[in-house]
C-alpha positions in Angstrom: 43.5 -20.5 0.2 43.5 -16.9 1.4 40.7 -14.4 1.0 42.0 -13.2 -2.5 41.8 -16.4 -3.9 38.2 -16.4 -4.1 36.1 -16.0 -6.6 32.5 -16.1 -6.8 31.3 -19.2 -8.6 29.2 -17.5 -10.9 32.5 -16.7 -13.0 32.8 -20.2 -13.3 30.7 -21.9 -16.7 30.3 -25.0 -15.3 29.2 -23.4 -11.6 25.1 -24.0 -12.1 25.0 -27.6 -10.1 27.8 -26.3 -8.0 25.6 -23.1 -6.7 22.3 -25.5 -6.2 24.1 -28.2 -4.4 24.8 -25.3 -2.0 21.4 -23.6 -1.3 18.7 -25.8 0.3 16.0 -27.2 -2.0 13.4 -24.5 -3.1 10.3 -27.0 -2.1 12.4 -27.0 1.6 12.4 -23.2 1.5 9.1 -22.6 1.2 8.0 -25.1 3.8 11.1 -23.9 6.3 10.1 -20.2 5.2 6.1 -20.8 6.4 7.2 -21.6 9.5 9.6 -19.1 10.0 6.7 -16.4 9.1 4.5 -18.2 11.5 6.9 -17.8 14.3 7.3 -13.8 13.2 4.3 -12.4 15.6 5.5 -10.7 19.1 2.8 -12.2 20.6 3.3 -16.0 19.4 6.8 -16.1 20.6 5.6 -15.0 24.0 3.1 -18.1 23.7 5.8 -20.5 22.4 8.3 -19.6 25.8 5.2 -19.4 28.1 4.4 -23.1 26.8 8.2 -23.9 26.8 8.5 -23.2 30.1 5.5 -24.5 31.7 5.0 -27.4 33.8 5.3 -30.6 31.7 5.4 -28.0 28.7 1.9 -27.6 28.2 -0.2 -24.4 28.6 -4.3 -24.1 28.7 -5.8 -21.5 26.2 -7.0 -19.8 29.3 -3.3 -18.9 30.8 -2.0 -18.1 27.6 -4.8 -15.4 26.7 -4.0 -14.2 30.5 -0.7 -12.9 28.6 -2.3 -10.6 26.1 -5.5 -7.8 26.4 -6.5 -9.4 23.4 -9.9 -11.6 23.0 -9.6 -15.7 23.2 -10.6 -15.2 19.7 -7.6 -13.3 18.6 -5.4 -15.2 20.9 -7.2 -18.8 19.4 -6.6 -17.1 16.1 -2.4 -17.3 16.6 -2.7 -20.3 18.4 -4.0 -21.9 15.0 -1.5 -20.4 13.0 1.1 -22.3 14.8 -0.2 -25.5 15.2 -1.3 -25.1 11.5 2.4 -25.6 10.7 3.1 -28.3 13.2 4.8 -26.2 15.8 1.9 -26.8 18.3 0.2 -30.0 19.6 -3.2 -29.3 20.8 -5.9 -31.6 23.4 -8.7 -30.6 24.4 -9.6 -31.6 28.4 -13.3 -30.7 29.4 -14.0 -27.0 28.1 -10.4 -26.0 27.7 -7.7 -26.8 24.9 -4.4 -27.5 26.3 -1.4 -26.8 23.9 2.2 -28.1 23.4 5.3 -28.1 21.6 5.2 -30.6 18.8 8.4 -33.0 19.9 10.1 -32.5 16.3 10.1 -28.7 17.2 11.1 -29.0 20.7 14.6 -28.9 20.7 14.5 -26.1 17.5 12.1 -23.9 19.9 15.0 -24.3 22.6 17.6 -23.2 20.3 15.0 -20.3 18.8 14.7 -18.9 22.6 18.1 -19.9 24.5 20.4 -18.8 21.8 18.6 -16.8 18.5 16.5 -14.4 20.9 19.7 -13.7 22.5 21.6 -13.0 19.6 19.1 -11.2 18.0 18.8 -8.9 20.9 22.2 -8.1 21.0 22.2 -7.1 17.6 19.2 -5.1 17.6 21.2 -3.1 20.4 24.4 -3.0 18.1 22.2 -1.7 15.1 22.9 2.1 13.6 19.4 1.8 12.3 17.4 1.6 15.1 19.6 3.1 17.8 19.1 6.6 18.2 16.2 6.0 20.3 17.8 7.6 23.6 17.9 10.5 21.0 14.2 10.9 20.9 13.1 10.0 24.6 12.5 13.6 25.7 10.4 14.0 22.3 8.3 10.5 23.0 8.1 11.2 26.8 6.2 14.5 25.6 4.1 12.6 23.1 3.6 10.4 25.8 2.4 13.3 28.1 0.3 14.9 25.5 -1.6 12.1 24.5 -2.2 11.4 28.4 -3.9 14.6 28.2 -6.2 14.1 25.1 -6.9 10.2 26.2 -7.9 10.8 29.6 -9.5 8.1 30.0 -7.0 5.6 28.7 -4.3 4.4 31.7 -1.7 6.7 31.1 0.9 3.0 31.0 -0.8 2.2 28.3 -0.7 5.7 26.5 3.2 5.1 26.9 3.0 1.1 25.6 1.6 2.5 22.5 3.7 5.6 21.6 6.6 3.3 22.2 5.2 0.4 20.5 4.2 2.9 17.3 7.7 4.0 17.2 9.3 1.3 17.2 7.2 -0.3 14.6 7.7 2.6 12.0 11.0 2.7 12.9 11.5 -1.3 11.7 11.2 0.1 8.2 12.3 3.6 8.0 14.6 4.6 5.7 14.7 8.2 7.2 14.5 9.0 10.5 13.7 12.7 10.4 10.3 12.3 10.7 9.5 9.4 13.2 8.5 11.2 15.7 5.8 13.3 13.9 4.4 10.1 12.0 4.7 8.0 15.5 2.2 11.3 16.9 -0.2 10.2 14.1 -0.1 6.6 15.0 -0.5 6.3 18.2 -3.4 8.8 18.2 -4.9 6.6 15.7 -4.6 3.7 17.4 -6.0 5.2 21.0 -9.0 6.8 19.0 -9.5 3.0 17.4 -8.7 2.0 21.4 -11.9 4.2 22.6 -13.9 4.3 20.1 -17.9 4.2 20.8 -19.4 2.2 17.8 -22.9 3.7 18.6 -21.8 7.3 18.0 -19.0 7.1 15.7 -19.3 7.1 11.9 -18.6 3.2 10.5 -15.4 2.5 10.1 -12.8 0.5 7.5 -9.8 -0.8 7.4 -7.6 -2.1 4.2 -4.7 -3.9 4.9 -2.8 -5.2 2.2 1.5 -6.6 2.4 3.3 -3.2 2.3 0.7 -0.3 3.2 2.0 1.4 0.1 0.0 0.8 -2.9 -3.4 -0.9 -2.8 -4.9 -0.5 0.8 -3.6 3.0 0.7 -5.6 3.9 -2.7 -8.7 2.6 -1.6 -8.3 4.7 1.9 -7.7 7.4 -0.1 -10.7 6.9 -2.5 -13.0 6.5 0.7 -12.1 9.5 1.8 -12.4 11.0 -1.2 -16.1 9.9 -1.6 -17.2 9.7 2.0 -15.3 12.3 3.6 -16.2 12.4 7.1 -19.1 10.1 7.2 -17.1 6.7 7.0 -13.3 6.6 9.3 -11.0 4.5 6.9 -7.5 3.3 8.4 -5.2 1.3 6.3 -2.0 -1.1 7.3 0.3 -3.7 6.3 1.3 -7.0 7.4 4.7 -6.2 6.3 5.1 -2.2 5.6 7.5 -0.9 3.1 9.4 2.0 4.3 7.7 4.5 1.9 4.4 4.8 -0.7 5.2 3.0 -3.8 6.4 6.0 -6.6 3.7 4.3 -9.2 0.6 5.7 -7.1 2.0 8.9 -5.4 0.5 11.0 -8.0 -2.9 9.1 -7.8 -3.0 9.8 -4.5 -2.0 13.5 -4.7 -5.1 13.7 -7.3 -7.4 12.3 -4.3 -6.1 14.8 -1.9 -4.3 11.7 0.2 -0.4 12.3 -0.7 0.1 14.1 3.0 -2.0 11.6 5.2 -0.3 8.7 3.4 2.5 6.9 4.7 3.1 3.0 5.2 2.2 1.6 8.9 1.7 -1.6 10.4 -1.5 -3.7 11.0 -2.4 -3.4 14.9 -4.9 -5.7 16.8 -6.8 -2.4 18.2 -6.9 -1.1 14.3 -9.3 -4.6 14.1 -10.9 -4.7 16.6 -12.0 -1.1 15.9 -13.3 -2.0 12.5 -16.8 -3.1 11.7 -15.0 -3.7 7.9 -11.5 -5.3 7.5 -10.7 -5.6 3.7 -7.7 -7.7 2.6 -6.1 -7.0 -0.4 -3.4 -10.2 -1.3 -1.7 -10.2 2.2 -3.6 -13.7 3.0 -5.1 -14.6 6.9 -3.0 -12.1 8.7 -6.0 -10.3 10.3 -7.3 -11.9 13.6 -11.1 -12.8 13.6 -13.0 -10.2 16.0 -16.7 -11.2 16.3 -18.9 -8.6 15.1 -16.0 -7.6 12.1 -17.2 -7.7 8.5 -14.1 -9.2 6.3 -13.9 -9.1 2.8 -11.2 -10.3 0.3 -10.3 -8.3 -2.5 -8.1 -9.8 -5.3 -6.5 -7.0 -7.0 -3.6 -6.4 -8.8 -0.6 -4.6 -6.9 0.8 -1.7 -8.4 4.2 -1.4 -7.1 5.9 -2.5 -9.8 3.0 -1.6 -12.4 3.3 0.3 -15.4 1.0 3.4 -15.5 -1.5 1.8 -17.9 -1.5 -0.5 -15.2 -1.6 1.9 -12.1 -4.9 3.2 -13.6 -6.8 -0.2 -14.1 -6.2 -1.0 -10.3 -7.6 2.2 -9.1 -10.3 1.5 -11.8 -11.2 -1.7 -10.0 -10.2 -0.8 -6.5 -12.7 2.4 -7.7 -15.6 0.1 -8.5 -15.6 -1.9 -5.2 -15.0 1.2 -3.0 -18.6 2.0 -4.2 -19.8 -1.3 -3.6 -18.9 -1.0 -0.3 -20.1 2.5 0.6 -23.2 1.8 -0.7 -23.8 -0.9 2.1 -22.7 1.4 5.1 -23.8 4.7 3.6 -26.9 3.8 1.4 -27.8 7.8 1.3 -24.1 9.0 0.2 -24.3 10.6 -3.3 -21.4 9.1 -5.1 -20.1 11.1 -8.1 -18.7 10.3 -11.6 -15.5 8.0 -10.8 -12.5 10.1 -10.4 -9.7 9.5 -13.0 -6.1 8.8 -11.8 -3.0 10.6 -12.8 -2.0 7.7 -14.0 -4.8 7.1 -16.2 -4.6 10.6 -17.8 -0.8 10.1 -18.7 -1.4 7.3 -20.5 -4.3 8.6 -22.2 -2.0 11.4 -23.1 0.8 9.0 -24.3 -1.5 7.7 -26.6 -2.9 10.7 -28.0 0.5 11.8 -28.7 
């Protein structure tokens, strides 16, 4: 049969069993899939080949958090994650936890680092999308130097870890790459003010992460901002960013005075850790536990594919706990009348008509 002869087997009636008999069973996705996602973060592939390739192929808790600036916390945090889905095997000996591969994942975590990383590595350097990078190295090495300058106190390696690390991670999801370098400035200043920040003498701060940065968390940034102004710092992230805002709430945020600061970014450890509030917003237990962080969970509808009717009810809600939560770190703020979307008034508009 030559390339011609094919046909896709949807043109064929009697194709239904013929397509499911070819895709693995949904229940099996969604267990091979949770994995997968658990074996997603940087940082727990660097545990998984540290264990790999340890001595008898187990690591203590201690070594591995050696591999990371991160708390034991944070790193205890990841560790869970994986042995939560039966990648890890874990023993406790005296005051320390020892971990190792689970035997039914051994030789899949062999395959994962002796032949995937490799492939994938070479295709990330074969990729139009993010090569270009050599394009940009005089503009980041600047970044780099100015940033030096205005963190002076931060080691000036780690000024150029996260510039690098910022552009990279915006440029995972970019769409356009005209403005990377501008919104990789913002980032990485962000993240070295979250880096040195002095809780004692700095206004509280919030973060909202929700799954793509581009609807929820960023609305109820925005309405911080719009309420608080300068007395509260409110960052927002995602645990996986869409490459731009979501159409449905541009205009909301435009009516808050938030369409220019807003644009879709990922969740960082320091963006935690700099928080005395992490609110979640339907993107589950992505965010590491920091002792001393407030978390809250709210369940909220997401507006990207929400009508405008619906749009408006979100920021309604949203609205309403914003308050709620100002109230406890700002008890003397004056909050006004709540502010009606854009959304809301078109549809009141539509209905009038």
């Amino acid at each position: 049969m030559t390339t011609s002869d094919l046909q896709p087997l949807s043109t064929d009636p009697d194709c239904a069993p013929t397509l499911e008999a070819r895709a693995i069973d949904r229940s099996v996705a969604d267990q091979v899939g949770a994995a997968l996602k658990a074996l997603s973060d940087p940082l727990r592939l660097r545990m998984l080949s540290f264990i790999s390739a340890a001595p008898g192929g187990q690591a203590c808790v201690c070594d591995l958090t050696a591999l990371t600036d991160l708390s034991q916390p944070t790193v205890s945090h990841h560790l869970k994650v994986l042995r939560e889905v039966g990648v890890l095997t874990s023993e406790r000996r005296g005051t320390w936890v020892w971990y190792s591969i689970a035997p039914g994942y051994r030789s899949a975590v062999a395959a994962l680092l002796d032949s995937f990383a490799p492939a994938a590595l070479a295709a990330h350097a074969d990729s139009p999308h993010l090569t270009g990078l050599s394009d940009v190295e005089l503009a980041l090495d600047h970044l780099t130097t100015v940033l030096t300058s205005r963190f002076a106190d931060v080691d000036p390696t780690l000024v150029r870890t996260i510039v690098r690390e910022s552009y990279t991670g915006l440029a995972r999801t970019a769409t356009i790459s005209a403005h990377l370098v501008p919104l990789t400035e913002r980032f990485a200043r962000q993240r070295l003010v979250d880096l040195t920040r002095d809780r004692a003498s700095t206004p509280p701060q919030v973060l909202f992460v929700c799954v793509a940065n581009a609807g929820r968390s960023q609305l109820a940034a925005a309405l911080v901002r719009h309420y608080a102004g300068d007395q509260v710092t409110v960052r927002s992230a995602g645990s996986t960013p869409a490459s731009e805002i979501h159409t449905g709430v541009r205009d909301a945020l435009a009516a808050l005075g938030s369409a220019t600061d807003a644009f879709p970014k990922p969740l960082t450890d320091d963006a935690v850790r700099a928080a005395d509030v992490v609110v979640t917003m339907g993107c589950g237990d992505v965010c590491p536990v920091i002792p001393g962080v407030r978390y809250e969970d709210w369940q909220v509808g997401d507006p990207a594919l929400a009508s405008a009717a619906g749009v408006a009810a979100i920021q309604a809600e949203i609205d309403s706990r914003v308050r709620e939560l100002l109230g406890s770190l700002v008890p003397d703020l004056q909050l006004p009348d709540g502010v009606p979307s854009v959304a809301e008034s078109t549809h009141r508009e539509e209905n009038n008509r």
